[in-house]
N, C-alpha and C positions, 0 to 999 in steps of 0.2 A: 621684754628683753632689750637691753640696750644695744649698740652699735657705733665703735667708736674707730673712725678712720683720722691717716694723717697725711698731709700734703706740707712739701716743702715748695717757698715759693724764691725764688731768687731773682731780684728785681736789679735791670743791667740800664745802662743809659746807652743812647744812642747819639751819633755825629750829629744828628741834626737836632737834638733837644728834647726827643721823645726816652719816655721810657719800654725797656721790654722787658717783662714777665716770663719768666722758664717754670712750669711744675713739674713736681715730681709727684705723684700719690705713691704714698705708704713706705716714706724712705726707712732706710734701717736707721733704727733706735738708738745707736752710741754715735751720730752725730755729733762735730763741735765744731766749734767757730771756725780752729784750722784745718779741717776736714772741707769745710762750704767755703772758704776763703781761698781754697787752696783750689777746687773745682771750678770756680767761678775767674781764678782769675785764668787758668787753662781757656775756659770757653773763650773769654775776651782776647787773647792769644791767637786764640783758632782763627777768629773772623768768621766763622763758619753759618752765624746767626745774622740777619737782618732787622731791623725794623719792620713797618708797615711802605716805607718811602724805600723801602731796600737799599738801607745807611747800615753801616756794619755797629755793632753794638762796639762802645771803645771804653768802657769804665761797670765796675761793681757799684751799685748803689745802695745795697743790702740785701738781706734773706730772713726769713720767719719760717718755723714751722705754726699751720694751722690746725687745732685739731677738735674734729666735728660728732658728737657723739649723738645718736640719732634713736631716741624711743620710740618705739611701734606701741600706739594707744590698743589696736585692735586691729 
């Protein structure tokens, strides 16, 4: 039996030149562009997220969903 999970990953840039990574596992299904476009530029808005250097995230870099389907051999 299979097993198929999905993960949204939205990758944001940081002041200081790093990138940061937001997931979401198993977002809803009628996802679009202006739906994650639209979320992401909120969060950068926010200031509410850091880097690793705790630099505020200040630009979208893009987003993917990933999706992982997973067969049990035995």
């Amino acid at each position: 039996m299979a097993n198929e999970t999905k993960k949204l990953s939205m990758i944001f840039g940081a002041d200081g030149g790093s990138d940061v990574t937001i997931s979401v596992d198993n977002p809803v299904e009628d996802l679009n562009l202006e739906t994650v476009n639209s979320a992401m530029e909120d969060i950068t808005q926010l200031s509410v997220f850091v880097d690793k250097n705790n630099l505020p995230i200040t630009s979208s870099k893009g987003a993917k969903i990933t999706t992982t389907t997973v067969q049990e051999l035995f």
